[in-house]
C-alpha positions as a Markdown table, in Angstrom:
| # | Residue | x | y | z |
|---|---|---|---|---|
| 1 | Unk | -5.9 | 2.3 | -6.7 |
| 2 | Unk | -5.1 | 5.8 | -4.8 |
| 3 | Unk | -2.2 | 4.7 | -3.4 |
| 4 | Unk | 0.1 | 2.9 | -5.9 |
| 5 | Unk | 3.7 | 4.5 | -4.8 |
| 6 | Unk | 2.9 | 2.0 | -1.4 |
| 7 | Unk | 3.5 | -1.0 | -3.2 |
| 8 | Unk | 6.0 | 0.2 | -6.8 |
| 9 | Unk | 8.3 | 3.1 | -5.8 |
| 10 | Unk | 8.2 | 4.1 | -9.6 |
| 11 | Unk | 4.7 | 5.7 | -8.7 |
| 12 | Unk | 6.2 | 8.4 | -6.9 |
| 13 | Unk | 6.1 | 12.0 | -8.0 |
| 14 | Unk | 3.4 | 10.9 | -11.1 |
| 15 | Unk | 1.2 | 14.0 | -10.5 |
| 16 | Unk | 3.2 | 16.9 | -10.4 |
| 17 | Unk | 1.6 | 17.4 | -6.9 |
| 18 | Unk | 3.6 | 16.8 | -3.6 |
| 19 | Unk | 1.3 | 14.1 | -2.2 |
| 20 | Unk | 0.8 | 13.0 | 1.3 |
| 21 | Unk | -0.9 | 10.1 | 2.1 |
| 22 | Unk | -2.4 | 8.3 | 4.9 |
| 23 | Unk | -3.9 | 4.4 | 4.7 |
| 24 | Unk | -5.3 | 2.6 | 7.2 |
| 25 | Unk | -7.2 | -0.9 | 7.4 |
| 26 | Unk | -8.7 | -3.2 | 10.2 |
| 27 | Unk | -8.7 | -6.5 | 9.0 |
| 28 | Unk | -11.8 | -9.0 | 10.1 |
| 29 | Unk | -13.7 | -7.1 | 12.8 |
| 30 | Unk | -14.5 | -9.8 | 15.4 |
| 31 | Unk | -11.8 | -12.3 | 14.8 |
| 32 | Unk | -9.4 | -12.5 | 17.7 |
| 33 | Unk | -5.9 | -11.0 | 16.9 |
| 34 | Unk | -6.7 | -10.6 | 13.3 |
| 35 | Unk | -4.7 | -7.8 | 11.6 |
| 36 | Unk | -4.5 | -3.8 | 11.1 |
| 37 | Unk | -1.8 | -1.8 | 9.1 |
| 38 | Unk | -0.8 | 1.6 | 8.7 |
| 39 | Unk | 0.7 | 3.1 | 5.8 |
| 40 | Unk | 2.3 | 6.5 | 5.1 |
| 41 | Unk | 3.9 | 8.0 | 2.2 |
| 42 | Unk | 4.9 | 11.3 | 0.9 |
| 43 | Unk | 6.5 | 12.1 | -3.1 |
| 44 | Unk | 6.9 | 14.7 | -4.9 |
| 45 | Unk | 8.3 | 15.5 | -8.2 |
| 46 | Unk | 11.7 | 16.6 | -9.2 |
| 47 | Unk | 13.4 | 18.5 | -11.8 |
| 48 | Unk | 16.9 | 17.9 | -12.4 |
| 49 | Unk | 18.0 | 20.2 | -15.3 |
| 50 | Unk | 16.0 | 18.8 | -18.0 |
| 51 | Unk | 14.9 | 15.5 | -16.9 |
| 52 | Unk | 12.1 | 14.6 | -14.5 |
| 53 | Unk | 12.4 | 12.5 | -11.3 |
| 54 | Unk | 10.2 | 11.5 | -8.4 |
| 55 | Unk | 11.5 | 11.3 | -5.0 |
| 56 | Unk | 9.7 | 9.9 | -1.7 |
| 57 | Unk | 8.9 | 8.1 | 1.7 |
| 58 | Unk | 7.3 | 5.4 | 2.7 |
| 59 | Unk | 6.8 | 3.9 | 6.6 |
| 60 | Unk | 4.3 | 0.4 | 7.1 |
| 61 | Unk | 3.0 | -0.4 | 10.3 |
| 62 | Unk | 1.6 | -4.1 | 10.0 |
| 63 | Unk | 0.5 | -5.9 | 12.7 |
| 64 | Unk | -1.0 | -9.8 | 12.3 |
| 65 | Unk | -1.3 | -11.8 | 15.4 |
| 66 | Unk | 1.8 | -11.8 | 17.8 |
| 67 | Unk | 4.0 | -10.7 | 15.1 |
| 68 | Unk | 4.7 | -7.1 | 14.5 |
| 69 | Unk | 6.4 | -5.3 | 10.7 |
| 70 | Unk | 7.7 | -2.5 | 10.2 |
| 71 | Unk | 9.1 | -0.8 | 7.3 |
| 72 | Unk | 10.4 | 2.9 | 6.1 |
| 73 | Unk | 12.0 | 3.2 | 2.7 |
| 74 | Unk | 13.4 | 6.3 | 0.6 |
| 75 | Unk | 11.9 | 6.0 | -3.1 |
| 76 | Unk | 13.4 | 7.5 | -5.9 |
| 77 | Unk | 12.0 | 7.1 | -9.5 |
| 78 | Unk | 13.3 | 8.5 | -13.6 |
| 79 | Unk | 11.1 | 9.7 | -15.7 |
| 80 | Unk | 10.9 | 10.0 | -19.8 |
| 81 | Unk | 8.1 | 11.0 | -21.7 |
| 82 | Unk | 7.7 | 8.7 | -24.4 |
| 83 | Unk | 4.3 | 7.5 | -26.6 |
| 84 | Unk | 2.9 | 10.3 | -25.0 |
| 85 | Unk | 2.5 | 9.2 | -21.7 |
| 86 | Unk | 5.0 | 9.0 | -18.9 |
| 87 | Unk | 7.3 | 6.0 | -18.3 |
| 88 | Unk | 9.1 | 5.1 | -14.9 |
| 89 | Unk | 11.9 | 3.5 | -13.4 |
| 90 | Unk | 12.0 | 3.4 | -9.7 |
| 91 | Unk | 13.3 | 1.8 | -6.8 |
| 92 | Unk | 13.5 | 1.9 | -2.8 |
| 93 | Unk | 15.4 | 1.0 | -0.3 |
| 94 | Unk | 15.8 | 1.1 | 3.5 |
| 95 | Unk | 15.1 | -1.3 | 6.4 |
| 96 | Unk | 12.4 | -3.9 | 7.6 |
| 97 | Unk | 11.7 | -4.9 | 11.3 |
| 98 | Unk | 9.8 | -8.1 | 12.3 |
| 99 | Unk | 8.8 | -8.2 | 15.9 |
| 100 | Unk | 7.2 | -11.4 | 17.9 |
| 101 | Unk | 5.5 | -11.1 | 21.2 |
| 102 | Unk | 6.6 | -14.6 | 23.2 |
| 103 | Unk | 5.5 | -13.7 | 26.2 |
| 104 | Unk | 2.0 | -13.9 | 25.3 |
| 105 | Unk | 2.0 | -16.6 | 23.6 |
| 106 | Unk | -1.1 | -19.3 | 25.1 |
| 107 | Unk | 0.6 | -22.6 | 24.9 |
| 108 | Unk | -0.9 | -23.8 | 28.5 |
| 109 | Unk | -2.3 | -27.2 | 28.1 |
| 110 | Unk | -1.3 | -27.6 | 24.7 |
| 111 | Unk | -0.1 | -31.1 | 24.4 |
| 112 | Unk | 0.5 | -33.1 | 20.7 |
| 113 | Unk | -0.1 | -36.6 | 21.1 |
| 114 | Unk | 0.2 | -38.6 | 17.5 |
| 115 | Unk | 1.3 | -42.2 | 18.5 |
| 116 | Unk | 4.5 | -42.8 | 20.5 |
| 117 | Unk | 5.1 | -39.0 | 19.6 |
| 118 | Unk | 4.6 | -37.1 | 22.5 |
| 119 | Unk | 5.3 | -33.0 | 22.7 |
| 120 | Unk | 4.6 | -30.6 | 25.4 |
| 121 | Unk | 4.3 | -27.3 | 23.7 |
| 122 | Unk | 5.1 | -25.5 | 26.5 |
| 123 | Unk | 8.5 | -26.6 | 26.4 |
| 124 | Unk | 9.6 | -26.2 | 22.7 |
| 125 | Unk | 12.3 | -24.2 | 22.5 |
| 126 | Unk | 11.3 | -22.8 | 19.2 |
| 127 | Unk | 8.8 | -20.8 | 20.6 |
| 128 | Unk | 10.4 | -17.3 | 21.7 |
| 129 | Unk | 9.7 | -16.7 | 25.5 |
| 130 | Unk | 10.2 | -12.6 | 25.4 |
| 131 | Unk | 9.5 | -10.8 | 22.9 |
| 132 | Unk | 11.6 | -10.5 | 19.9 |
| 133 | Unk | 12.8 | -8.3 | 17.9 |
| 134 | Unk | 15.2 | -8.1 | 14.1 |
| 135 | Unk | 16.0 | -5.6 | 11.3 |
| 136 | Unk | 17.2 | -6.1 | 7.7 |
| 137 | Unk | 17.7 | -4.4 | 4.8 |
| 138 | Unk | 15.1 | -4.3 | 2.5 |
| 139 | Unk | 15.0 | -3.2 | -1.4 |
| 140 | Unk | 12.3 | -2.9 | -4.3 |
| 141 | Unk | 12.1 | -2.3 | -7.9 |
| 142 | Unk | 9.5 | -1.1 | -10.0 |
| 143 | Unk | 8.2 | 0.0 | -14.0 |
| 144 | Unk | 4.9 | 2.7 | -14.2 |
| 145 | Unk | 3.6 | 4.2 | -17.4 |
| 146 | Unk | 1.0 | 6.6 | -17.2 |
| 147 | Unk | -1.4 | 8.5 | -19.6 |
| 148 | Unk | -4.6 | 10.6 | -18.9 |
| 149 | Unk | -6.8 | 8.0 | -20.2 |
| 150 | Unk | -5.1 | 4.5 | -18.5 |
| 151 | Unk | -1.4 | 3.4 | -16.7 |
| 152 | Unk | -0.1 | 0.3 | -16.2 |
| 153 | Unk | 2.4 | -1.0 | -13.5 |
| 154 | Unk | 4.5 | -3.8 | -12.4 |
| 155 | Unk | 6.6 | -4.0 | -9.2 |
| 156 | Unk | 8.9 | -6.6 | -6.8 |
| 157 | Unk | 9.0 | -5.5 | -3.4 |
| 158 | Unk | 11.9 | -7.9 | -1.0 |
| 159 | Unk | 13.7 | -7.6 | -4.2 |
| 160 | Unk | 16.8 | -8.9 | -1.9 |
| 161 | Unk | 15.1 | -11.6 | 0.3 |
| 162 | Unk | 16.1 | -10.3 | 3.6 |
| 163 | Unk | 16.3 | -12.4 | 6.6 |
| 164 | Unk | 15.5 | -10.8 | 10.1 |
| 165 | Unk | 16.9 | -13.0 | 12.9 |
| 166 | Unk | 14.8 | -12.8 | 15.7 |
| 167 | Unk | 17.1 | -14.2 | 17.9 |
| 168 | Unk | 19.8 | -16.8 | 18.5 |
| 169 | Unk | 17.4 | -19.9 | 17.3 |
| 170 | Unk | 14.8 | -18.7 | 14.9 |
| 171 | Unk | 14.6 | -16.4 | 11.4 |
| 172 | Unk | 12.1 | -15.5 | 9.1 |
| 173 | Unk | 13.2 | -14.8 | 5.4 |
| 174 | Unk | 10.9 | -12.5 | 3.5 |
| 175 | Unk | 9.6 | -14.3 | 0.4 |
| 176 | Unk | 9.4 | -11.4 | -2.6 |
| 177 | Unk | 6.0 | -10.4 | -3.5 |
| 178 | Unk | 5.0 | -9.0 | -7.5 |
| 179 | Unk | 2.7 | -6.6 | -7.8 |
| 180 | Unk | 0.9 | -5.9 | -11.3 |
| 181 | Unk | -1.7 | -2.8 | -11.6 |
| 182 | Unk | -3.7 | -1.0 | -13.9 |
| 183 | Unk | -6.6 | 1.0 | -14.8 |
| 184 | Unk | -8.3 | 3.3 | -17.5 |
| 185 | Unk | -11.3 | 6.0 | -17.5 |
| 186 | Unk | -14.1 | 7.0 | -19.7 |
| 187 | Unk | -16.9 | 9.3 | -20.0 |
| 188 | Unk | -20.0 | 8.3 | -20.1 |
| 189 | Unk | -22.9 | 10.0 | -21.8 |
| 190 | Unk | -22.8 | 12.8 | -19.3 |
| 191 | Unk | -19.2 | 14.2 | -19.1 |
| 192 | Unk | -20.0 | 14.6 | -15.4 |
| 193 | Unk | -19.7 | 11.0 | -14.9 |
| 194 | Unk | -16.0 | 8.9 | -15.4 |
| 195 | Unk | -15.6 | 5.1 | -15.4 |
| 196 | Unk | -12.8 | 4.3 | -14.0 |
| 197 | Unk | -12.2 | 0.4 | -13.8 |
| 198 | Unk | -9.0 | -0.9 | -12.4 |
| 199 | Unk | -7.3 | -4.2 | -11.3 |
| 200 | Unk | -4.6 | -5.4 | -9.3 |
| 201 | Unk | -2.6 | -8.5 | -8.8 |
| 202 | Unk | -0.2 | -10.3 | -6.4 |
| 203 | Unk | 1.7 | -13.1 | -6.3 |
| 204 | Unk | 5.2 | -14.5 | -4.2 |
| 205 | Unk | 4.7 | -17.1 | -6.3 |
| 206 | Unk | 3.3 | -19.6 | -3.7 |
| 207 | Unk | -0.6 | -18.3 | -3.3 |
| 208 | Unk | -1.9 | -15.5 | -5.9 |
| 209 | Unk | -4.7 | -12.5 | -4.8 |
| 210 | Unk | -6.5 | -10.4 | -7.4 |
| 211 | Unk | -8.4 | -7.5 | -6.8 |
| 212 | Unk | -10.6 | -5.9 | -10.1 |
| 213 | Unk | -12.7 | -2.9 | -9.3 |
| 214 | Unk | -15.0 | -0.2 | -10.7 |
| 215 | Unk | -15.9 | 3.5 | -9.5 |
| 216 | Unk | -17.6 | 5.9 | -10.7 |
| 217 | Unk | -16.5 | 9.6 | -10.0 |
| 218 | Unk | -19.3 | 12.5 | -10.4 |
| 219 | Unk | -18.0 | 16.2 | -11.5 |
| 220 | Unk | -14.2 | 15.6 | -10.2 |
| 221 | Unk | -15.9 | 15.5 | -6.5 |
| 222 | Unk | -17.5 | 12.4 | -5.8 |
| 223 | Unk | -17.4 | 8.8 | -6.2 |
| 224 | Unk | -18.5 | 5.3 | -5.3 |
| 225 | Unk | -18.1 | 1.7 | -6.9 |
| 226 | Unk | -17.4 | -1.8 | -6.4 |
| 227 | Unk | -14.8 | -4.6 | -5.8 |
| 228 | Unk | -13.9 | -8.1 | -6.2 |
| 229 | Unk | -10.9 | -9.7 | -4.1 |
| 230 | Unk | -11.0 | -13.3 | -5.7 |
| 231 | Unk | -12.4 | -16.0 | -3.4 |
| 232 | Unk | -12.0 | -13.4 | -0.2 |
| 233 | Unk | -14.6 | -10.4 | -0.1 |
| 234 | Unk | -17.2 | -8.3 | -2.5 |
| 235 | Unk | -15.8 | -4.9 | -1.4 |
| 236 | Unk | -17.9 | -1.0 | -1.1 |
| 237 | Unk | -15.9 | 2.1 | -2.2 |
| 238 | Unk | -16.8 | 5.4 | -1.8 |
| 239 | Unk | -15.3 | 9.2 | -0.9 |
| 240 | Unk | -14.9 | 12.7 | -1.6 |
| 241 | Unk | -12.4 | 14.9 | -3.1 |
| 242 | Unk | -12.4 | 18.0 | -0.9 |
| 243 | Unk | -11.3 | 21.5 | -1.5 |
| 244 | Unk | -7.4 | 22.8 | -0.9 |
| 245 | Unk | -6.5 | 19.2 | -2.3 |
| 246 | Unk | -7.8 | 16.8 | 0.5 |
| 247 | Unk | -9.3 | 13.7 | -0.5 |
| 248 | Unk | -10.7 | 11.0 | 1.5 |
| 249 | Unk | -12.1 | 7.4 | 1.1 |
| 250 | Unk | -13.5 | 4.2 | 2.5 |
| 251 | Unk | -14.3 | 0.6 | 1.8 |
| 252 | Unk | -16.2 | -1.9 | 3.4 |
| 253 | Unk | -15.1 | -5.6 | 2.8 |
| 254 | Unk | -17.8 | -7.9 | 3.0 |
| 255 | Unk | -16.0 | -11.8 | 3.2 |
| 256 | Unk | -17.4 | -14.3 | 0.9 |
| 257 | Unk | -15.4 | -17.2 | 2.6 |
| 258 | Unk | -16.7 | -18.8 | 5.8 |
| 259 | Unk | -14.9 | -16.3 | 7.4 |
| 260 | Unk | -18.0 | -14.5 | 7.1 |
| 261 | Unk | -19.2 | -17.0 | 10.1 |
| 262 | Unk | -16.4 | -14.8 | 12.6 |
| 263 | Unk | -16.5 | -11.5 | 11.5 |
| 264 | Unk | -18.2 | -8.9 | 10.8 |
| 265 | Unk | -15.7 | -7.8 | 8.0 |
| 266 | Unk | -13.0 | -5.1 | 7.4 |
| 267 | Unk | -12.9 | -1.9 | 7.2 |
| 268 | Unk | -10.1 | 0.8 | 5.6 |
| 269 | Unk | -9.9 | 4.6 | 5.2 |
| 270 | Unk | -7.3 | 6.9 | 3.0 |
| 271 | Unk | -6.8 | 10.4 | 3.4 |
| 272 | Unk | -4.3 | 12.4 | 0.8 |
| 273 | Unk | -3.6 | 15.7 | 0.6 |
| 274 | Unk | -2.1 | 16.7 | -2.4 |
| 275 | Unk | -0.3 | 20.2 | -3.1 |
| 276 | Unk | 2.0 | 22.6 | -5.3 |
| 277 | Unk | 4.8 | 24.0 | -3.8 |
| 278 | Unk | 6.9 | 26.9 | -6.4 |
| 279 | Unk | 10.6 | 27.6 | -5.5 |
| 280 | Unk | 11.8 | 31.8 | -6.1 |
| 281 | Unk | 10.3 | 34.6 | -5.6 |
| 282 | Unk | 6.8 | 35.5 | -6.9 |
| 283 | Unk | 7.0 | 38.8 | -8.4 |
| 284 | Unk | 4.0 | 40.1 | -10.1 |
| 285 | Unk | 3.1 | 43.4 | -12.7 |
| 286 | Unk | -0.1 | 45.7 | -12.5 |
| 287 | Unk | -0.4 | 48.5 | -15.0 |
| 288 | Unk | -2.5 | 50.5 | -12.2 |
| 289 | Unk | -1.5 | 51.6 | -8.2 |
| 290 | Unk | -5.3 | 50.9 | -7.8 |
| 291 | Unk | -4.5 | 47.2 | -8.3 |
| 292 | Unk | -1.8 | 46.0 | -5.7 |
């Protein structure tokens, strides 16, 4: 919900700010070799002439297991006022890297026995026995709309379906993923206090995630709430909007599977630090010396 330009590059630039952002999460505390990912990004608006752009960067650091992905991709997004809101068309594009550590993979001892078939995994040529390394290029496409009351978004990221090639015997082709956001705000009987539900969805179209939340923010400053990842976790929010633009936020992720029997859950920080920065001189009048 803070972080939308990570997953639709039309995001990018939506709050006249230059934003930087950091996002970090450690998947499944306890559960051998289970996952952590990093992701930066920084956008800014754009004014070319008359019309408004977005321009930005975005770098993952995902690691699950043995296998290592990376990503960095420029962003670039038009925008059009229209219904008075904001509507965007963006896209990205640059490179991702998928990485495989053979040589520690434990396959000692690791026979398959069903019937006459017989298969010593230690042998199976399949399984890299270095580690492993390939690129591709990668693109994505994405729609925002924006008001000060709600916005909307929908987003494919492997628009192209890259295939990294690990080596000479084994590939991995990147199956594109949809992404479909939104949220709103209200105030409550004390103007203090803003609702602020939201919901997002995911989907390559072979398994399906969906995440609806609800936070509360008090006086522009503070907030906390809750969310629901569908048949996965019950999930605590909360953070702080600091002064000079720096925000930060966690959440706690609870597991409601029987995952919950191996670990103690995950955990997931964002810091953003968001900023205006004016081009040309800054020339200013006083009508008295006294004032300088």
């Amino acid at each position: 919900m803070f972080h939308n330009s990570s997953f639709n590059p039309a995001a990018v630039g939506e709050n006249n700010l230059i934003q930087i952002t950091g996002q970090h999460r450690i998947q499944w505390v306890g559960f051998p070799n289970a996952g952590q990912t990093t992701v930066f990004s920084i956008n800014s608006p754009l004014k070319l002439g008359k019309s408004e752009n977005g321009i930005g960067f975005r770098f993952l650091n995902d690691r699950a297991g043995l296998f290592m992905n990376r990503s960095a991709q420029l962003q670039y997004a038009y925008k059009k006022r229209i219904f008075g809101g904001l509507l965007s068309v963006g896209a990205d594009v640059g490179f991702v890297s998928i990485g495989f550590h053979g040589d520690s993979v434990n396959v000692a001892n690791h026979v398959i026995n069903i019937g006459e078939y017989h298969k010593d995994m230690a042998s199976d040529p399949s399984i890299p026995q270095t580690s492993v390394a390939g690129m591709s290029m990668d693109m994505s496409v994405g729609v925002f709309y924006s008001t000060p009351r709600y916005y909307g978004g929908l987003s494919f990221t492997h628009l192209n379906h890259p295939t990294v090639n690990l080596d000479d015997k084994s590939n991995l082709d990147l199956l594109g993923t949809m992404y479909l956001t939104g949220g709103s705000s209200y105030k409550l009987a004390n103007p203090l206090y803003v609702l602020k539900p939201s919901a997002l969805l995911k989907t390559d179209f072979r398994s399906l995630q969906i995440d609806v939340s609800t936070r509360v923010e008090y006086d522009n400053k503070y907030w906390g709430g809750l969310s629901y990842r569908l048949q996965d976790a019950v999930v605590l929010l909360a953070g702080i909007n600091l002064v000079g633009g720096l925000s930060v936020g966690y959440s706690y992720d609870l597991q409601t599977s029987k995952l919950i029997t191996v670990s103690s859950g995950s955990h997931e920080i964002v810091l953003i630090y968001s900023f205006a920065y004016v081009l040309g001189k800054r020339t200013s009048k006083f009508k008295s010396i006294r004032i300088l």
